[in-house]
N, C-alpha and C positions, 0 to 999 in steps of 0.2 A: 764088876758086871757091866758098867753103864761106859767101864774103859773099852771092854772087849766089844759089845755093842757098836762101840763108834766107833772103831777099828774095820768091823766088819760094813757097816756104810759105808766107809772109805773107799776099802775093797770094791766095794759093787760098784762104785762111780769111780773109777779109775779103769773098771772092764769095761760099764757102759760105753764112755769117752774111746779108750781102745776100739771096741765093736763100730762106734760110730765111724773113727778114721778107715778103717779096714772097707765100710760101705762106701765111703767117699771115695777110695783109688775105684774102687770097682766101679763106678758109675761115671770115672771120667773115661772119657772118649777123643780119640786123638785124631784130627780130622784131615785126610790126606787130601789137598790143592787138588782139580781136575785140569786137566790138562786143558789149554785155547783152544779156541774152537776156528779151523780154519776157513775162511769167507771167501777164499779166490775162486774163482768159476773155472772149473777143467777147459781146458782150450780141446776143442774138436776138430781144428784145423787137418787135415791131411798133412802130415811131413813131407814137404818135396825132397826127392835122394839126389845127391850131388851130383853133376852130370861135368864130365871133362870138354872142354873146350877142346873145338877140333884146331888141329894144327893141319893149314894150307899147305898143301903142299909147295916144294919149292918153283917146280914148273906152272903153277898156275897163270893164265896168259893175262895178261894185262886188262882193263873195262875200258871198253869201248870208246874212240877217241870223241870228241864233239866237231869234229871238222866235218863240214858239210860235203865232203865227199866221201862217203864207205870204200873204198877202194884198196885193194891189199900193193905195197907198192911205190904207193902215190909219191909221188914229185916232194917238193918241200909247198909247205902250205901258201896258199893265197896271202896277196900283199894286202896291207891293213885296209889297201884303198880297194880291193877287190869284194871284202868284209862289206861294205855298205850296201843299205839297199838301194834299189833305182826306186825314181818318181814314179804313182802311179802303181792299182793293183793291190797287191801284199808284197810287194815290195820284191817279189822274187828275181835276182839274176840269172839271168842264162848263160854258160859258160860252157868253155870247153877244152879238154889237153891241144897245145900248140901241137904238140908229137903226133895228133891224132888229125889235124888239117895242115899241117904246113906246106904241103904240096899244092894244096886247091887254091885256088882265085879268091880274093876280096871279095866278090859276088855271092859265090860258095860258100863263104864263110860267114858273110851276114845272114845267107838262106839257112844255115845249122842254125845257128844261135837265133835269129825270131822265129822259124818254128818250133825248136825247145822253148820260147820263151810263152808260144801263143799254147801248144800243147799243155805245157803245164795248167794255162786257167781251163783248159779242158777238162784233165785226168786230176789234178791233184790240188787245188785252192778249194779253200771253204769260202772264201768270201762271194758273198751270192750277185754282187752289182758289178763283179769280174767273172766269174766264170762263166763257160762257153758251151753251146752243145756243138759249134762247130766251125772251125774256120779256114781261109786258104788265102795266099801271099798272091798280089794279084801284079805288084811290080816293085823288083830296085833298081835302084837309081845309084851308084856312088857318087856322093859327092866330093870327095878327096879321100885320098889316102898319099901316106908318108909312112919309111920305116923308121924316122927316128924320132917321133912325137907322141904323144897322146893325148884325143884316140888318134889310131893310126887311121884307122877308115870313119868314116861319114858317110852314112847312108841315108836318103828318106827311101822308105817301104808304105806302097801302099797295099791293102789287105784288106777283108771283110772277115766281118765276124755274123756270129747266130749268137747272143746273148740270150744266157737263162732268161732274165728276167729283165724290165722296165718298170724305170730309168737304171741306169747302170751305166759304168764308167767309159765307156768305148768312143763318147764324141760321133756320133755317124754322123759324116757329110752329106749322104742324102741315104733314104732308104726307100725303095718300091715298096709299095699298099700290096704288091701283089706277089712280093716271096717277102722269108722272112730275114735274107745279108741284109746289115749295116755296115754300109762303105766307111772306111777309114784310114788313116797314115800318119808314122810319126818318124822322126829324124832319130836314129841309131847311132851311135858312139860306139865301138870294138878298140877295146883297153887291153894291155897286157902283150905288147910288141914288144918295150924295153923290159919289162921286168918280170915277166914269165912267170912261171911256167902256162900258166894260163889265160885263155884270151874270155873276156864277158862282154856282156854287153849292160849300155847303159839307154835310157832315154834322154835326151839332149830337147828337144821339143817338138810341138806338133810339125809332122812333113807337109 
């Protein structure tokens, strides 16, 4: 009796312990990783769409040359020494195609070139202690001229001017209280006899 008894205790804690494992699987829990979390900030930028570069065509005409004279044509360029500026002003030279005076007198031809040269502080210089409301060539003089030297001619010119403003670069030899010409003159150089194609003019010194 007290065999079978203990037999059956056995029995019951051998199902207990069973029952016990059976609640153990069941109550594990298998825990599946979540996935990173991603931190980058969406970019909002507009996508620019590819654009093909243009292909020039083959005729396209050349830019624009830096020679101071626009001219379709022109001669071969001015000599290095024609390049500089003269004394006096903004330095502007007055010039001109030989082709275009070769016929006219030494007189003639310093009368082209100091008119272009007094017109320009007229029409086109910004510098205010040179520019002109108005001016006129009152006398030349040649002083020599040669065709095989430079300059070939030497002139003094004298002329008046109407300056914008005062003081200003003009030197007047005398001026009347009662118009507004300041008398003046200066000694002219005409360059560009041997070595062409152009003749300019320089300032050499007061006439």
């Amino acid at each position: 009796m007290n065999r079978t008894k203990r037999l059956l205790q056995i029995a019951i804690a051998i199902s207990v312990i069973a029952l016990a494992g059976c609640k153990a699987e069941k109550d594990v829990v298998t825990l599946t990783p979540e996935p990173p979390i991603d931190t980058r900030v969406p970019s909002t930028a507009t996508p620019i769409p590819p654009t093909d570069t243009p292909v020039l065509p083959t005729d396209t005409p050349p830019p624009p040359s830096d020679t101071p004279f626009p001219v379709t044509d022109a001669p071969a360029l001015p000599t290095e020494e024609f390049t500089r500026t003269t004394t006096g002003g903004d330095g502007y030279v007055a010039h001109v195609p030989i082709s275009e005076v070769e016929q006219k007198s030494h007189e003639e031809i310093v009368t082209i070139l100091v008119t272009q040269w007094l017109e320009h502080y007229k029409t086109e210089s910004s510098q205010l202690d040179a520019k002109l409301k108005d001016y006129k060539i009152d006398e030349i003089s040649i002083i020599s001229d040669a065709e095989d030297i430079s300059p070939f001619i030497i002139a003094s010119v004298s002329f008046s001017v109407i300056p914008v403003q005062i003081p200003n670069m003009w030197r007047c030899r005398e001026m009347d209280i009662n118009e507004p010409w300041c008398h003046s003159g200066l000694r002219f150089g005409v360059y560009g006899k041997v070595t062409g194609p152009y003749y300019w003019l320089r300032i050499m010194v007061v006439g």
